[in-house]
Backbone as JSON, one array per atom type, in Angstrom:
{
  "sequence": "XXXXXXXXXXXXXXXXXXXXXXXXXXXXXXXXXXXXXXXXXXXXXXXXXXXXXXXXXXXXXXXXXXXXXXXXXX",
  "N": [[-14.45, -7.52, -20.85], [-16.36, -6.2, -17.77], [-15.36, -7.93, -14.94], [-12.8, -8.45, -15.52], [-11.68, -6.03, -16.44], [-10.16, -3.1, -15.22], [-11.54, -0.43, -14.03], [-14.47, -1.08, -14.36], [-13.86, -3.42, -12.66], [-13.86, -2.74, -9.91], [-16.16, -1.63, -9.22], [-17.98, -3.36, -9.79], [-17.1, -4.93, -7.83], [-17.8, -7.09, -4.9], [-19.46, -5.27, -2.51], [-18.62, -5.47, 0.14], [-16.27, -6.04, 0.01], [-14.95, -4.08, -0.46], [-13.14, -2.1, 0.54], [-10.98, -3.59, 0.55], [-10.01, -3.75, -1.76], [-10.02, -1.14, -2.33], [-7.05, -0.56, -0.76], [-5.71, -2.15, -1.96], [-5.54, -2.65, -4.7], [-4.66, -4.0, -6.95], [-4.1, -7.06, -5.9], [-6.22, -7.38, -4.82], [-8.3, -7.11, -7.52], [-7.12, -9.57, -8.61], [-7.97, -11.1, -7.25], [-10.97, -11.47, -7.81], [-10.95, -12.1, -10.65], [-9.72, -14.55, -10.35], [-11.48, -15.82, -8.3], [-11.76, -16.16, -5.89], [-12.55, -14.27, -4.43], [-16.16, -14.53, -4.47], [-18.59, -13.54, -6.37], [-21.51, -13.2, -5.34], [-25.35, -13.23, -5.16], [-26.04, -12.43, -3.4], [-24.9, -10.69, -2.16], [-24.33, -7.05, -2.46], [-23.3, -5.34, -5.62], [-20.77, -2.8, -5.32], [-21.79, -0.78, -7.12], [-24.26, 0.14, -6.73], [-24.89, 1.5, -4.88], [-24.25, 4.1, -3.09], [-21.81, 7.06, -3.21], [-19.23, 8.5, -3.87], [-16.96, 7.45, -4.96], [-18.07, 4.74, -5.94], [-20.07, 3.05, -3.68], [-19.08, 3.44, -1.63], [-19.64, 4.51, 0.96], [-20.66, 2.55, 2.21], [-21.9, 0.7, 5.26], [-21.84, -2.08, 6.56], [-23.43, -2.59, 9.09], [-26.03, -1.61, 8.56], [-26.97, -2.23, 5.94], [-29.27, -1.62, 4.24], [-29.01, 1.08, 3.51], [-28.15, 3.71, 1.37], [-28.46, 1.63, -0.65], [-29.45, 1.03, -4.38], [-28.89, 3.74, -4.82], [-26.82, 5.0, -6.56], [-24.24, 6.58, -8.42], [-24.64, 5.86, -11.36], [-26.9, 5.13, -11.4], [-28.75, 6.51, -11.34]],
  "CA": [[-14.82, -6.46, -19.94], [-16.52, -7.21, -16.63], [-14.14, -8.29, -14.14], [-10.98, -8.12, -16.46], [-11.7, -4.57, -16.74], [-10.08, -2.89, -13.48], [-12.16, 0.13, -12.97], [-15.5, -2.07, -13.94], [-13.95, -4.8, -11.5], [-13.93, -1.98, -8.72], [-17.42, -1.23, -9.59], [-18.95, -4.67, -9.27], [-17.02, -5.97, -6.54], [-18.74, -7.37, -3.7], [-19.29, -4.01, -1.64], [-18.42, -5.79, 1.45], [-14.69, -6.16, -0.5], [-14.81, -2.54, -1.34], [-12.46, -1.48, 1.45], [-9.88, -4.3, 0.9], [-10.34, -2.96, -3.06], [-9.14, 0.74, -2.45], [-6.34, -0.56, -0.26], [-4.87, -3.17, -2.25], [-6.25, -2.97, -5.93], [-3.79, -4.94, -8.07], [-4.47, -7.88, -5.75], [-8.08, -7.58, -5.08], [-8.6, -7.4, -8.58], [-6.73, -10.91, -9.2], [-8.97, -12.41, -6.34], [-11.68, -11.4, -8.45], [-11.05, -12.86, -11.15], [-9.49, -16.31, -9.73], [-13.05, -16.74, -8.26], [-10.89, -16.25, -4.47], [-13.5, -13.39, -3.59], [-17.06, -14.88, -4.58], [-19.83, -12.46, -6.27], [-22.68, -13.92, -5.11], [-26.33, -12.71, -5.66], [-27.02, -11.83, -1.94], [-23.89, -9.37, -1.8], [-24.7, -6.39, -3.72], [-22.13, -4.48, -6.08], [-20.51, -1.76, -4.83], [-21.55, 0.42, -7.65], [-25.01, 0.19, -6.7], [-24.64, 2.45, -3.19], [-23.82, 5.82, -3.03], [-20.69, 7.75, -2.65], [-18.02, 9.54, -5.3], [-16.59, 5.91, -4.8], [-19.08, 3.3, -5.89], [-19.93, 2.02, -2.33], [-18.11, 4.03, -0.29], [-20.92, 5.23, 2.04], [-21.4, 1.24, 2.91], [-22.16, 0.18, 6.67], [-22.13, -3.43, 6.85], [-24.49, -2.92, 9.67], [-27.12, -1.08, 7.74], [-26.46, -2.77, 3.98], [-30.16, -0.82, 3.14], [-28.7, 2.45, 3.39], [-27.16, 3.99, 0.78], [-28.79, 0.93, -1.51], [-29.93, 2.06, -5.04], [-28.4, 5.61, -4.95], [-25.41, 4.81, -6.9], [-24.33, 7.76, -9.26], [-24.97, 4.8, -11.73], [-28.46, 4.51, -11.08], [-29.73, 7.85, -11.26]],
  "C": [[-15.19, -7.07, -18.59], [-15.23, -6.57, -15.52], [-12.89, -8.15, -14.3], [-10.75, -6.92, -16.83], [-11.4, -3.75, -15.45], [-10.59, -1.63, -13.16], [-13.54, -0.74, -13.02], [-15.29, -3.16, -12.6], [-14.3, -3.67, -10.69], [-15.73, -1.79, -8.42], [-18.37, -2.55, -9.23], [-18.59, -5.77, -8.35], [-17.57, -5.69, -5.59], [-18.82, -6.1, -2.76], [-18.84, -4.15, -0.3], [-16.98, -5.72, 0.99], [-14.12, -5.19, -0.65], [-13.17, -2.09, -0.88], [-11.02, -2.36, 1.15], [-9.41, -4.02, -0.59], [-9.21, -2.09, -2.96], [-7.64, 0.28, -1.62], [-5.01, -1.57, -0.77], [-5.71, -3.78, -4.23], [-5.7, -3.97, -7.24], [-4.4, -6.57, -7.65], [-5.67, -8.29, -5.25], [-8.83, -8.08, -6.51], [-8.35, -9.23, -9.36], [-7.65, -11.78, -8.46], [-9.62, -12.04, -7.07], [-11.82, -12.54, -9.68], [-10.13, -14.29, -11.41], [-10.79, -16.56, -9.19], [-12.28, -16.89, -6.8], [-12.15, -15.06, -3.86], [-14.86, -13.89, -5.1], [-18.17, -13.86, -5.19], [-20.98, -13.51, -6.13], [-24.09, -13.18, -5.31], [-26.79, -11.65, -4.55], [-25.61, -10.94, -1.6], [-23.97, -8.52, -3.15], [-23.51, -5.67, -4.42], [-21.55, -3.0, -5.76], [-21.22, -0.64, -5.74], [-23.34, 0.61, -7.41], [-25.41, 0.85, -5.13], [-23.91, 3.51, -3.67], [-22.58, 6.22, -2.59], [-19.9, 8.5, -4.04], [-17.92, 8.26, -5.57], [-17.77, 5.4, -4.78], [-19.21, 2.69, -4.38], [-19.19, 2.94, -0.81], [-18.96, 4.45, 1.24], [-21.41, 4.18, 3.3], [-21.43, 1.21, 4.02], [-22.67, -1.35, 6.5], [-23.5, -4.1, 8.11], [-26.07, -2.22, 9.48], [-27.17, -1.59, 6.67], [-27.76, -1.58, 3.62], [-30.13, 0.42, 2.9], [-28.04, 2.97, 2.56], [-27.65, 2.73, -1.38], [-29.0, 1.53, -2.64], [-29.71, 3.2, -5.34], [-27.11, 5.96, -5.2], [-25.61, 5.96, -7.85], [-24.45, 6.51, -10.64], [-26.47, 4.84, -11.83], [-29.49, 5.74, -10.79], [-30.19, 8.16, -12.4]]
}
């Protein structure tokens, strides 16, 4: 599961990736799990922000907006 799981991958990729995600999901997903897009601790998972879409709501120049208020996490 995890990562090898492609709506979970969507879900816990890097939320900053989200966008390159919805636009290109076959090969987003393979950067994922090649370890080519990084989850790191200090980029949070998309599914943990708000929207229909896990993340979708994001602003890179706000990250605390939207934090926590994943349909996930209610």
């Amino acid at each position: 599961m995890g990562i090898n799981h492609s709506q979970l991958a969507r879900m816990l990729c890097p939320v900053k990736h989200l966008g390159e995600y919805l636009k290109d999901p076959i090969a987003t997903h393979q950067k994922l799990q090649d370890g080519d897009i990084k989850m790191r601790a200090l980029v949070w998972p998309a599914m943990v922000y708000s929207g229909k879409i896990a993340g979708e709501h994001f602003n890179p120049q706000q990250v605390q907006n939207g934090l926590f208020e994943g349909y996930l996490l209610e």
